[in-house]
N, C-alpha and C positions, 0 to 999 in steps of 0.2 A: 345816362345809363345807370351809374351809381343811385343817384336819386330815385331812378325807377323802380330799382330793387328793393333798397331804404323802404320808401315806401309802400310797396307789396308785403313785404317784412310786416312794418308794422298793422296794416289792415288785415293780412296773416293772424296776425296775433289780438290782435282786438276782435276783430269779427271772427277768428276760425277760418277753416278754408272748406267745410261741406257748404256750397252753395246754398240750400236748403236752412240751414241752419243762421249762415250769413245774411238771412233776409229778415228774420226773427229777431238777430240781434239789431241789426240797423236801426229797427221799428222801434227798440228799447231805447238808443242811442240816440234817437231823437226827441224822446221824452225830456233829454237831459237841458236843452234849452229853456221848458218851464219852471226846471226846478233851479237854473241858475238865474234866470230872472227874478224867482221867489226870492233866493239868497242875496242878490243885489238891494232888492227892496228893504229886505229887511238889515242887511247892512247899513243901507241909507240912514233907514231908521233911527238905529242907532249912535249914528252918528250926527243926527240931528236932536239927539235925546230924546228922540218920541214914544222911543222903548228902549227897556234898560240891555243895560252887555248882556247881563245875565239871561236874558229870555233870549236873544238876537245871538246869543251861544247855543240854546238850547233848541231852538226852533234849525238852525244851521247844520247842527249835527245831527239832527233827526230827518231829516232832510237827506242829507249824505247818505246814512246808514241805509235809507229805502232804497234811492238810487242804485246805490253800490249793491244792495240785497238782488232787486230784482234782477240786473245786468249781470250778477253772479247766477243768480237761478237758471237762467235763459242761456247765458253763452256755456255752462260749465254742462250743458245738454240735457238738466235735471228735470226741465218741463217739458222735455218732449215726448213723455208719457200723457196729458193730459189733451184735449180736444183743441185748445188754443196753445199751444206753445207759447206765446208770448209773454202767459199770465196777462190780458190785458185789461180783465174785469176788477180783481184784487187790484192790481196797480191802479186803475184811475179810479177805487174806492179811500184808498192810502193819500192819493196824492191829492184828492179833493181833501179830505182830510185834514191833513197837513194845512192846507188854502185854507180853511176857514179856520183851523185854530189859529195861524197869520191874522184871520178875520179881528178875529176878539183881541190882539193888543197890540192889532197898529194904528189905533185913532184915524186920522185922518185917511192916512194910506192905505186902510181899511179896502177902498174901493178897487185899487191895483186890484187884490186877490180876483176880484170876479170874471177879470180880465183872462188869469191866470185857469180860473175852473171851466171857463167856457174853452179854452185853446184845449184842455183836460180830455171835454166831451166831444171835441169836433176831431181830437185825434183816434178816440176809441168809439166813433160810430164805423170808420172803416175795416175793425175787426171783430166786433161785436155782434151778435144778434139782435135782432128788433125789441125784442123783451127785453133785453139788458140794456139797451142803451135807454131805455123807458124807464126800469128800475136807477140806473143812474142817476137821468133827471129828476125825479121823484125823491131821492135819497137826500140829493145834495140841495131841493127846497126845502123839506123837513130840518136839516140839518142848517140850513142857513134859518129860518124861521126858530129853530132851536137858540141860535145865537143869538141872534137880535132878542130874543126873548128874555135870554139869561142877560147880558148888556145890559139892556132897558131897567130891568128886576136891581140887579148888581150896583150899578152906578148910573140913578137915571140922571145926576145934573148932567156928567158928560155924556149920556148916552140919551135924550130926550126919548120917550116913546114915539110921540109924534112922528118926528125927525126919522127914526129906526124904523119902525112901520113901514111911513114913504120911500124910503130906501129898501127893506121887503120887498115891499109889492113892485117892485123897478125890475129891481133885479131877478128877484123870484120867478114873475113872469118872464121872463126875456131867458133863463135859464130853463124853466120847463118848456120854453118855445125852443130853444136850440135844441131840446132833447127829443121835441116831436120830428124837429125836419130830420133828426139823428136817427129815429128808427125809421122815417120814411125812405132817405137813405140808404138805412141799412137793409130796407124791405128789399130796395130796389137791386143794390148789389149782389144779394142770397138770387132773386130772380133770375138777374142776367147770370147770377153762378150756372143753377140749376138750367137755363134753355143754352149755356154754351154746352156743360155735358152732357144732354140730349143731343144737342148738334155734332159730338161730339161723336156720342153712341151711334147716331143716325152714318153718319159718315163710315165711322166703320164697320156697319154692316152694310154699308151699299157695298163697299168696297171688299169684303168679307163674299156679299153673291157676285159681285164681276168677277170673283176669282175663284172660286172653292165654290162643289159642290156641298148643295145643303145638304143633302141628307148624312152622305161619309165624312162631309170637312176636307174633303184632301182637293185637290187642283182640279177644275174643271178642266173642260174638252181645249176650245180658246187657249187659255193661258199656258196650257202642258204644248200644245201646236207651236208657243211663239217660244216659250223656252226652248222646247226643242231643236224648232232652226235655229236661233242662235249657239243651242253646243254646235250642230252641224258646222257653221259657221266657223267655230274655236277651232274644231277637230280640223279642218283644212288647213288651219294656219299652225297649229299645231303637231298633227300628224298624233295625237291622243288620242287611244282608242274609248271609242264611244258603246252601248249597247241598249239597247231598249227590249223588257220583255212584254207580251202582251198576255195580260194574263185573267183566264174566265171563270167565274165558280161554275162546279159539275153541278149537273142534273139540278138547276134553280129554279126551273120550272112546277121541278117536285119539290120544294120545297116549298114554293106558291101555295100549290094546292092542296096537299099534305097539311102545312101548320098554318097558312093562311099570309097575307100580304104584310101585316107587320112581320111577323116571323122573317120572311124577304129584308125587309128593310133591317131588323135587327142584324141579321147573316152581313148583308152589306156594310153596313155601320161597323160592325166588331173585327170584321175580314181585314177593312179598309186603316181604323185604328190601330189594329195589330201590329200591320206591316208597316204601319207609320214608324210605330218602337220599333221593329228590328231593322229597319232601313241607316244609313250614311246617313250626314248630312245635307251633302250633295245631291243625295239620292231625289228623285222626283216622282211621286204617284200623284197619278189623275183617276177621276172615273172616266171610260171613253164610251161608256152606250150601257146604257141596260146593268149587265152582273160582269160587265169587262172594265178591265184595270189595264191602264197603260203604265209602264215603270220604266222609267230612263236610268241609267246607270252610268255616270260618266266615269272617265279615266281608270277602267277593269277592261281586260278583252274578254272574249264571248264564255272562257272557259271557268273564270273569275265568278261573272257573272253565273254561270252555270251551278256552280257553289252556292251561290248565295240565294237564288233562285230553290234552290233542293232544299236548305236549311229552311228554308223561311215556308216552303210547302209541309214541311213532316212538322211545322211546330202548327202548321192552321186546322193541319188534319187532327190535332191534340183540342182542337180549342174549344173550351165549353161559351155556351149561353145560358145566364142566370134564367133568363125565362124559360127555356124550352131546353132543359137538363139528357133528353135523348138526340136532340140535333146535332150533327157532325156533318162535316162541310170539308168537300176538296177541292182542288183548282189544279186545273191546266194550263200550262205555258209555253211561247214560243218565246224564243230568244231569238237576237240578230244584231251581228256587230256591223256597224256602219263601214263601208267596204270606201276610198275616195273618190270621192264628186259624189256619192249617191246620195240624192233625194230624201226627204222627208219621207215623202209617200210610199217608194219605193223601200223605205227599210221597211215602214212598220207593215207593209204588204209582205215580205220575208218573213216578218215574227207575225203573223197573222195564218200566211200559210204551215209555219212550223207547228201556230196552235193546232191549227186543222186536222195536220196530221198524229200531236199530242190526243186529241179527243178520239180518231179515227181506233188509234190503236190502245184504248182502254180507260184514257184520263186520269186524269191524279199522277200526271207524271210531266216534267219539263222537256221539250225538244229543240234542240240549235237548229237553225233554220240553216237550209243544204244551198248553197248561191247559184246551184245550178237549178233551183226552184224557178219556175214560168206562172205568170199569174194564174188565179183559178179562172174556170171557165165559171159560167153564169150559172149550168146546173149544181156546179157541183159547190158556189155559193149559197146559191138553195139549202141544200143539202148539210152544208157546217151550219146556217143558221138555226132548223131545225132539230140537228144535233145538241145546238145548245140549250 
């Protein structure tokens, strides 16, 4: 358990604890096995006198200093301003770098380095763009062709053209070949980026229409139905009063015709939005038909509700439309607090008939639904529908 902690501790402290962050650093922290392989190399070196202390000090600590730079940049949160966090284009410009001045004075050992600049480019094709990891390759043949050229020129006994040439053209190819399958690579991982976030998008807007209508954004018919029996459901076991208002814009039909079918949809949209803002969290609006809004209200009784119902009518009857600066929009509402054992269907038939009787006597006003209310008969459904 000690050890556990210990541990957590220190990966705490090395990587950070923002997740996000900690993946950024890791990516750094793994770089760190090329550049300790470099420094083995060229320790060897020196201790085989194939290079002096003095260079095998100087190449050692410049080496460090990078290491330790970027690993500072990245965990101390300083590049998380830029596109890549990682910094991983500079660093495997730096660290090729480094490899090929290794290049020019380790003689023999010379050919470690290419070992060393391909691990370089096969680590930064997986954060890289296709264009960069192409400029990479391209970079680091110029720069090795640079080399052998300066070598050859410098000291051709030990450095024969011939000889440096053939070694070019070896490695040279084989370096712009890893750099091709690197942006091909890197083609293919940006791809499958971009069709997971399409699949992604796609996903949640299926899941966006199975549940919310499109035009208001708030809960369809379906989903407001299955929330609702399950408060039902709570409220029994509970004994929490529950409420649901049913609530209609006035006279919609004139405003169809009046400003026209967008105009409609606009009123609906803004009506629907509004009450999203003055609503709980808890709270629940659906569209249930046409210009009617279903509103569930858990754990308030009907008087509560009553309140919040009056507030939220006097701020819609306020409420402007940028497009259509003369439209003004009321609604009427039934209320009805869920009575025990009662039905689904049975309540919002209570706040349906309350609306009914809201519209009958003037609209733009909320009514609690009376429980000695009887369903309506069929004319007189008639009759509220065309009322609306």
């Amino acid at each position: 358990m000690k050890n556990s902690i210990w541990l957590q501790a220190l990966a705490n402290g090395v990587l950070g604890r923002d997740p996000h962050q900690r993946r950024h650093v890791l990516y750094v922290v793994l770089t760190l096995q090329p550049y300790l392989v470099s420094v083995g190399v060229i320790l060897h070196s020196v201790h085989l006198g194939l290079l002096s202390a003095r260079m095998g000090e100087w190449l050692t600590t410049v080496s460090v200093i990078c290491f330790v730079t970027f690993f500072t940049l990245v965990r101390s949160g300083w590049s998380q301003r830029f596109a890549d966090p990682v910094l991983t284009f500079p660093h495997a410009l730096v660290t090729i770098s480094l490899c090929l001045a290794a290049y020019t004075v380790l003689g023999d050992y010379r050919g470690n380095t290419m070992i060393l600049i391909a691990q370089a480019i096969v680590l930064s094709m997986f954060r890289l763009r296709p264009i960069q990891v192409l400029i990479l390759g391209l970079f680091t043949v110029l720069m090795l062709m640079a080399c052998v050229a300066g070598l050859s020129y410098l000291d051709p006994a030990k450095y024969p053209p011939s000889s440096g040439w053939t070694h070019f053209v070896v490695a040279g190819s084989t370096l712009l070949t890893l750099s091709l399958i690197g942006k091909w690579v890197s083609d293919i991982r940006l791809r499958i980026g971009r069709q997971a976030k399409e699949l992604q998008e796609a996903v949640q807007t299926v899941q966006q229409m199975a549940t919310n209508d499109m035009l208001t954004g708030v809960l369809n018919r379906r989903v407001m139905t299955d929330l609702a029996e399950a408060e039902l459901k709570l409220q029994e076991r509970t004994a929490a009063p529950l409420c649901v208002a049913l609530i209609d814009i006035d006279h919609f039909k004139r405003v169809n015709d009046h400003f026209g079918h967008h105009a409609g949809d606009v009123v609906l949209k803004g009506v629907a939005q509004h009450a999203q803002s003055q609503l709980r969290q808890v709270d629940k609006l659906a569209r249930w038909g046409g210009e009617e809004f279903l509103l569930m209200l858990p754990r308030i009784n009907e008087s509560e509700a009553m309140a919040a119902l009056e507030r939220l009518r006097l701020s819609v009857q306020d409420l402007a439309f940028a497009e259509h600066s003369d439209l003004k929009v009321t609604f009427s509402a039934g209320i009805a607090q869920a009575k025990p054992g009662e039905s689904l269907e049975s309540l919002i038939e209570r706040a349906d008939q309350a609306l009914y009787e809201a519209k009958h006597h003037g609209r733009n006003r909320c009514l609690l639904a009376r429980p000695e209310l009887k369903p309506l008969a069929p004319q007189e459904q008639v009759n509220q529908e065309a009322q609306s």
